[in-house]
C-alpha positions in Angstrom: 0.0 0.0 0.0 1.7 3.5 -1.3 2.5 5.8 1.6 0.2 9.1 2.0 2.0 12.2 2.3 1.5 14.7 5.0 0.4 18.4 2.9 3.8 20.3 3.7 2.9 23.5 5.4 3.6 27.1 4.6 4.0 30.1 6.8 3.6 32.9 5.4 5.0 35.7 6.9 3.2 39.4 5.8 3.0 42.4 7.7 -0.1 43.6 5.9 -2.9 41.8 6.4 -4.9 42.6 2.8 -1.7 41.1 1.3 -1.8 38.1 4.3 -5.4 37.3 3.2 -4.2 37.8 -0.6 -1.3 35.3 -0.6 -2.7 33.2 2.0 -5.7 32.3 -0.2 -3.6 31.7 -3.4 -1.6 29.1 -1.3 -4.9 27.1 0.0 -6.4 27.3 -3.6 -3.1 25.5 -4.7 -3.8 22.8 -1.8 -1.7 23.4 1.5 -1.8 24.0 4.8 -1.1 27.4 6.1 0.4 29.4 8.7 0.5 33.2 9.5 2.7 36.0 11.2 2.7 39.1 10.9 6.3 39.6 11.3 9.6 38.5 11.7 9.5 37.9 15.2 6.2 36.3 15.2 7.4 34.1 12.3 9.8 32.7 14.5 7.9 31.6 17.4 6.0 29.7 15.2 8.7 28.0 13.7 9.8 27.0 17.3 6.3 25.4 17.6 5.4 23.7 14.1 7.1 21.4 11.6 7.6 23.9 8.8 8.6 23.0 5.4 8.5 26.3 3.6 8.0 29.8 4.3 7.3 32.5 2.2 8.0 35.9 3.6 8.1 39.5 2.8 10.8 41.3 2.2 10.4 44.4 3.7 8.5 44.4 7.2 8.7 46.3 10.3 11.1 45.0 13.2 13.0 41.8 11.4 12.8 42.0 7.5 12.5 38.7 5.7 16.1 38.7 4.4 16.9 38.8 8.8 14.3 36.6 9.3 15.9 34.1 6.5 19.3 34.3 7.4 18.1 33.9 11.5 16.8 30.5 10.2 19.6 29.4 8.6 22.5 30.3 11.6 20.0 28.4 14.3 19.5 24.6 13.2 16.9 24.5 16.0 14.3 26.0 13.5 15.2 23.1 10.9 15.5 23.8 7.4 12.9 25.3 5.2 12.8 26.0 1.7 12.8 30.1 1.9 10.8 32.1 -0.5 11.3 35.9 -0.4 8.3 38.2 -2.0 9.4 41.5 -3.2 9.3 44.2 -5.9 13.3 44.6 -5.7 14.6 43.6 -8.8 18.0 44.7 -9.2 20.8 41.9 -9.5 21.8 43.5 -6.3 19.2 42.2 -4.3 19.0 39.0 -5.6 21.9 38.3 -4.6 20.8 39.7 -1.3 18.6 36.9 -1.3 20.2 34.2 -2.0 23.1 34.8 0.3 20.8 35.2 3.4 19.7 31.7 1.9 16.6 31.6 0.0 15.8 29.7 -2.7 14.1 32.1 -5.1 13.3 35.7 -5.2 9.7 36.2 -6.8 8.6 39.1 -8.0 5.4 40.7 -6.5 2.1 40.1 -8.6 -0.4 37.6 -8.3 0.8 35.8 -11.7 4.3 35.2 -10.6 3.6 34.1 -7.4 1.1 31.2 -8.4 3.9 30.3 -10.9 6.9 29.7 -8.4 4.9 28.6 -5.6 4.2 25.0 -7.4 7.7 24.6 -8.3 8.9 25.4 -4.8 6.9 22.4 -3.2 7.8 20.0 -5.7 11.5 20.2 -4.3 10.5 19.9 -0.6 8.5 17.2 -1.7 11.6 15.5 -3.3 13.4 15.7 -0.8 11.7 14.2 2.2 
């Protein structure tokens, strides 16, 4: 008999809460589970408390940004290791680099398109590799 699959959960991690409501409704409509902070901060008690498997954050939020918020998950092993997704309108090279040496795996661009695009292909890694 073939082995069910837990749904990986997401946290998402939005200061404003029209976005929150936005993003978070994308994500269920593609399937999964998810979680919710409002900040950096927030983002990380949560990840002290839940098995998270990816986490798509802001990047610019009041108090810890997501590129702090990122690169606190990746110095402290006791929050594990999620797939990192940072949402932002930056688009210089210069900040995707940013990105992906705090340790995310992608950089998507704002917009509603883009984000239901990358978000598929994001889960199909974690999903590989558990």
């Amino acid at each position: 008999m073939p082995k069910v699959r837990a749904m990986p959960k997401v946290l998402l991690v939005e200061d404003s809460m029209a976005e929150q409501m936005r993003l978070k409704t994308i994500i269920q409509k593609i399937g999964y589970t998810v979680a919710c902070a409002s900040d950096g901060r927030q983002a990380l008690e949560l990840l002290k408390k839940r098995s998270i498997q990816l986490v798509v954050s802001d990047w610019r939020m009041p108090a810890m940004t997501g590129i702090d918020l990122c690169r606190t998950l990746r110095k402290e092993p006791a929050y594990g290791s999620p797939y990192f997704i940072l949402l932002t309108g930056f688009n210089t090279q210069a900040d995707m680099v940013a990105g992906m040496d705090a340790g995310a795996i992608d950089r998507a661009v704002a917009g509603v398109a883009g984000f239901s695009q990358l978000f598929p292909f994001a889960f199909r890694h974690v999903l590989r590799i558990e």
